[in-house]
N, C-alpha and C positions, 0 to 999 in steps of 0.2 A: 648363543654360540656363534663363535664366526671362525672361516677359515681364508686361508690368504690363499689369493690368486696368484698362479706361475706368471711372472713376467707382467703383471699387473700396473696398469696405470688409471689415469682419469678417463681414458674411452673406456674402459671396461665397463663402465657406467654404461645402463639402456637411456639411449639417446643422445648421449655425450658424443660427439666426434671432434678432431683438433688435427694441428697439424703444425710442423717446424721447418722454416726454410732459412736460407741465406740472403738474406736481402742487402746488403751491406754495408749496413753498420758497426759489424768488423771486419778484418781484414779475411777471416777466413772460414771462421766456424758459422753456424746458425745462428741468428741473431733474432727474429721474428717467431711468436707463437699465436695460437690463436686459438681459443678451445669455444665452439659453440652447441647449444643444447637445440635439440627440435622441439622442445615446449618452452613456456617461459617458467621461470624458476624465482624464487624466493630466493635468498640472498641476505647473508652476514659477515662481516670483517672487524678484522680489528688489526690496529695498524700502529706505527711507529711512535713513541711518545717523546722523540726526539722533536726538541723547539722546532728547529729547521726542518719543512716537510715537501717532498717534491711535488711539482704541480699533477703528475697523474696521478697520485697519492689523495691531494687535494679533490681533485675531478670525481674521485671512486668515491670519498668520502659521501660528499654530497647526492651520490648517485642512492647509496647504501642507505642514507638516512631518510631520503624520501619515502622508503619503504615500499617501492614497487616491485616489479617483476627487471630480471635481467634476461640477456639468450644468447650472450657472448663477452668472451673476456679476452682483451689483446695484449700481448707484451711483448715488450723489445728487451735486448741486452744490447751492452754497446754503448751507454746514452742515459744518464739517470733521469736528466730534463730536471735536477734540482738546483736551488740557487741562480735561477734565469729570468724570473722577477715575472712583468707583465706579460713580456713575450715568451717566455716558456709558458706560461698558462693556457696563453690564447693557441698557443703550440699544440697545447694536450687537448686545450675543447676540438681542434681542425683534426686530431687524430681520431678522437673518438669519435664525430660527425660523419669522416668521409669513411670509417667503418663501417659505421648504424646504415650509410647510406646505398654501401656495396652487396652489405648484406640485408639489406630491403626494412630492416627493424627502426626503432624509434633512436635515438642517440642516445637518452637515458638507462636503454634497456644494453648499452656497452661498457663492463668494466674495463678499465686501462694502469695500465702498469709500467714501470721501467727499469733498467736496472744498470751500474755502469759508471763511468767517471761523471764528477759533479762538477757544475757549472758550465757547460759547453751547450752551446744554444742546440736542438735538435734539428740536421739537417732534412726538412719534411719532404723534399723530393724522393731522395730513399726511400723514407718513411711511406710516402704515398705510394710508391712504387710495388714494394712490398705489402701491404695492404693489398692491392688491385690485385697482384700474384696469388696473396697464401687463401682469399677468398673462396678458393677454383679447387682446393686442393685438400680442405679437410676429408677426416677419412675415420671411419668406425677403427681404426688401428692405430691412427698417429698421436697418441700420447706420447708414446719414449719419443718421436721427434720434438713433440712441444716438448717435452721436458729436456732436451740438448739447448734448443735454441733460447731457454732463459736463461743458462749457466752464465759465469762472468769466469775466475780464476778456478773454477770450481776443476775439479779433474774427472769425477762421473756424477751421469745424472741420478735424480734420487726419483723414483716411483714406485709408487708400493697401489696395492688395492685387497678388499674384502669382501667376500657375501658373508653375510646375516642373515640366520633365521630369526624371526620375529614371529608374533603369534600369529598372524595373518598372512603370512608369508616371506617371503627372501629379497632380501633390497642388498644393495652392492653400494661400497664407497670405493672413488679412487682416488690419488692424488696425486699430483708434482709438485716438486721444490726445487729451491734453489739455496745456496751458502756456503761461503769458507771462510770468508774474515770477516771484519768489523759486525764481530758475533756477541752479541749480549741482552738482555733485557733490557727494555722492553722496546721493538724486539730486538732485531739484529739485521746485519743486510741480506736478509735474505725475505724469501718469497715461497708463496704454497698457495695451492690451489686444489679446491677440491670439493669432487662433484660427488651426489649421491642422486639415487630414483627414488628413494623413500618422499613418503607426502608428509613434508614439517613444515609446520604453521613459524612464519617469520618468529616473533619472538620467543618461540621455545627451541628454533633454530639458532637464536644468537645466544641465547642461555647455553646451552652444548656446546657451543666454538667458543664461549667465553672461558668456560669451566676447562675444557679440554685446551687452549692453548696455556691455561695457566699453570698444567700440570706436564706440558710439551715443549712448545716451540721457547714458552718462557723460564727456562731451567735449562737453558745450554748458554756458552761463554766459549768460543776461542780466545777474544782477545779484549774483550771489554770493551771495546768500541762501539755505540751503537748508532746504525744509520739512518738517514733520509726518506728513504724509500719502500720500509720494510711494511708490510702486510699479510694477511693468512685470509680468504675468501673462501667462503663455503657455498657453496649452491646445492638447491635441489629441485629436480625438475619432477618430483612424483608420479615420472610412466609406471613403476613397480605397481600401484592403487594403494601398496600396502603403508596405512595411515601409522606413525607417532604420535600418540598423545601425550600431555604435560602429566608427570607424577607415576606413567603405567611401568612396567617390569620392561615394557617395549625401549622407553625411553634408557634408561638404563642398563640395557644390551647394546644401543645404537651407540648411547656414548663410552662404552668400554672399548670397542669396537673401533670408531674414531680417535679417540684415543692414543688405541693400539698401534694405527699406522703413523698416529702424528707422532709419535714418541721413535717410529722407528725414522718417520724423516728428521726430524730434530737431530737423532743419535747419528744419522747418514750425512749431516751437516757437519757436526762436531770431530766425525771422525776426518772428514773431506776439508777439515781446518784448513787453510792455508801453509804447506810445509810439516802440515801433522804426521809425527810416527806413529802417535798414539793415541786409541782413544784411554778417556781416566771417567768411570763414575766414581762420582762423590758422593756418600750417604754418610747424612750426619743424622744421629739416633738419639731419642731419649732425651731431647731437649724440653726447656718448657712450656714456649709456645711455637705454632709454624713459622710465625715470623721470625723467630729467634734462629732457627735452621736454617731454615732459606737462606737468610743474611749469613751465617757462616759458609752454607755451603757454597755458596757467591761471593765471598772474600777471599776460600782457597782457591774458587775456580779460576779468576782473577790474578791469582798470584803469580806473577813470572818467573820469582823463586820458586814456587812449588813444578811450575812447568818445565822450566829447568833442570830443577835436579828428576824428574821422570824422565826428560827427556837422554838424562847422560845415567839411567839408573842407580842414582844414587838416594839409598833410602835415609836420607834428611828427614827425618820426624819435626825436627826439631823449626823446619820453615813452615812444616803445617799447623802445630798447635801456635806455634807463633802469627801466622795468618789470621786463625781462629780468634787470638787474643785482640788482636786489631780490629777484628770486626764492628766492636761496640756495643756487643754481648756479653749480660752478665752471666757468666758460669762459674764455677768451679776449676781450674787448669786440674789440681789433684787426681779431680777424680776422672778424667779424661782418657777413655784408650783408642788406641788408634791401630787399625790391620790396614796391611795390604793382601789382597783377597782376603784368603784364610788366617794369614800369619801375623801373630801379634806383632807389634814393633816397639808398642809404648803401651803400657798398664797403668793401671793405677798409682798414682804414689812415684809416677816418673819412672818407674821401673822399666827397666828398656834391655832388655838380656835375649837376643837373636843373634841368628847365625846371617852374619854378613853377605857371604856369597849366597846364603839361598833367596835371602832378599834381593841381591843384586839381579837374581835367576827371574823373581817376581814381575819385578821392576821391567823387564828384560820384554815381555811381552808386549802385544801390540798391543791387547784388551788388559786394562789392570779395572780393580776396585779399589777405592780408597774409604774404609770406612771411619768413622770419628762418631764414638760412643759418649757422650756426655754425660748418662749415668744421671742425669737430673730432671725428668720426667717421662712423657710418653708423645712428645710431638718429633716427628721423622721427616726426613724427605731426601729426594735422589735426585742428582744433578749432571750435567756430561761435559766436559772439558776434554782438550787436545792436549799436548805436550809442546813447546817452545823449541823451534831450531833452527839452526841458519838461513833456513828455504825461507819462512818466515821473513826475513830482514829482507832477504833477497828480492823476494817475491812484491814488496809494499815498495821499498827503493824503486823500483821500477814500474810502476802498476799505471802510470801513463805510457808507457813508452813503446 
């Protein structure tokens, strides 16, 4: 059982503290975070499968796969530091060095991150600046500030947190995120961080963040774009004592639980789309393999026709099962029905006999569901897309400026 913590973030974690400042790397919001643990912590990621990968990206990978202990993790917005060749790298090692160094730890024991317009060299004066400042200033409460100072376009920040009781006792997750656009599998530009006190042995930690981002962070699409930059970082620093073992009832509470909140940041991303009115779940049902769902439910969520017509409420059935068609999935079209929430739209056999305005009414809402019944076996899954609107156009036309 787990219950969610009021106003919860990654300090709610025993041991976690962090902190958000302005350093200036934008003009005016927060741009620096910093979250460090008082013990050292174990450590799993997974991260962007886009070719192009930025150099802190690079830097954490390496850090990750050594398989040692971490005890801080840095990020900028502002500044993605991707596409800058050998001197953004040497960029990212001088950032994470002169961190490890501030804060008395090993270099290897700091993940690093970035987030922000591509290709622009990283000005490290700033950068060092800000470092030397946010050192002085972590705090057992400044999570909601780390989680300001990662946003890019984003409009609010996304932190959630939980205790769990396990059988040995009550261990706590917290986390932050970041994302609004160039949102897609695998992953998207966005960022998550997240700390627990539970005692998990490295590879049954990266089993759980593997299983739980593929059921989370990788099942949202604003725009089908995917970036650079993107990552999801679990830590655990085991002050709770209370141990995870591989296979126990334990394990399987921790990762519902994990889960639970990465799905509510994913949804807190999607909704926070760039220019979104809307959030839209997508659950396509009754297919016959996962992969066969997933791929559908990833071609409507993709579709700028389908995002469009939600966005001007217009119940077009007929751009979703058309999506679906495209997909490259064999189905049935026939036997296909399709709701929005409750309301049938499209039955079987194309039958399509609804009252317009109350669909329109449907439609009408922030939160809709879109479901798509395939009628052709028993493999499900659920997926979170935004709606397409002018803010969108507006917001990418200008995103340097």
């Amino acid at each position: 059982m787990f219950t969610y913590i009021e106003n919860g973030s990654i300090t709610s974690v025993k041991g976690i503290k962090a902190a958000g400042i302005h350093a200036g790397l934008k003009r005016k919001r927060k741009d620096l975070a910093l979250i460090v643990s008082e013990q050292p912590c174990s450590v799993a990621g997974t991260f962007t499968l886009n070719k192009v990968q930025a150099a802190p990206l690079l830097v954490s990978k390496k850090v990750i796969a050594k398989g040692g202990k971490v005890k801080a993790i840095l990020v900028n917005s502002g500044n993605a530091n991707a596409c800058t060749g050998e001197r953004g790298y040497n960029d990212a090692l001088k950032s994470q060095k002169y961190c490890a160094k501030k804060l008395g730890v090993e270099q290897d024991e700091v993940i690093i991150s970035s987030t922000g317009v591509i290709g622009e060299y990283m000005p490290m004066h700033i950068l060092k600046n800000g470092i030397e400042s946010i050192v002085d200033q972590v705090t057992d409460d400044g999570g909601i500030k780390a989680a300001k100072a990662i946003l890019t376009t984003d409009l609010v920040e996304k932190a959630f947190a939980v205790n769990v009781k396990l059988s040995s006792g009550e261990v706590t997750i917290g986390g932050i995120a970041k994302g609004s656009g160039m949102i897609m599998p695998n992953m998207a530009t966005m960022l998550a961080f997240i700390a627990t006190d539970a005692d998990i042995e490295k590879d049954l930690l990266k089993k759980i963040l593997t299983k739980t981002v593929n059921n989370s962070f990788n099942k949202i699409s604003v725009d089908g774009d995917t970036s650079t930059n993107d990552m999801v970082v679990l830590i655990t620093n085991g002050v709770s004592k209370v141990k995870v073992e591989d296979g126990s009832e334990d394990e399987k509470l921790f990762t519902e639980a994990l889960q639970a909140i990465s799905i509510d940041m994913a949804k807190a991303i999607t909704k926070d789309g760039e220019g979104a009115s809307k959030l839209i779940t997508i659950e396509v049902k009754n297919g016959r393999t996962e992969s066969d769902v997933d791929t559908i439910a990833q071609t409507i969520a993709n579709s700028p026709l389908v995002k469009t017509a939600v966005y001007g409420s217009d119940a077009n059935w007929g751009r979703i099962i058309s999506a679906a068609g495209r997909s490259g999935v064999d189905f049935d079209p026939a036997k296909v029905e399709i709701k929005f929430d409750d309301m049938t739209i499209l039955a079987p056999n194309y039958c399509h006999e609804y009252d317009e305005e109350e669909a329109t009414a449907v439609l009408s809402k922030k939160e809709i569901t879109i479901s798509i019944n395939l009628n052709d076996g028993d493999a499900s899954t659920t997926w979170w897309t935004c709606d397409f609107t002018e803010k969108y156009i507006e917001i990418n036309a200008s995103y340097r400026s």
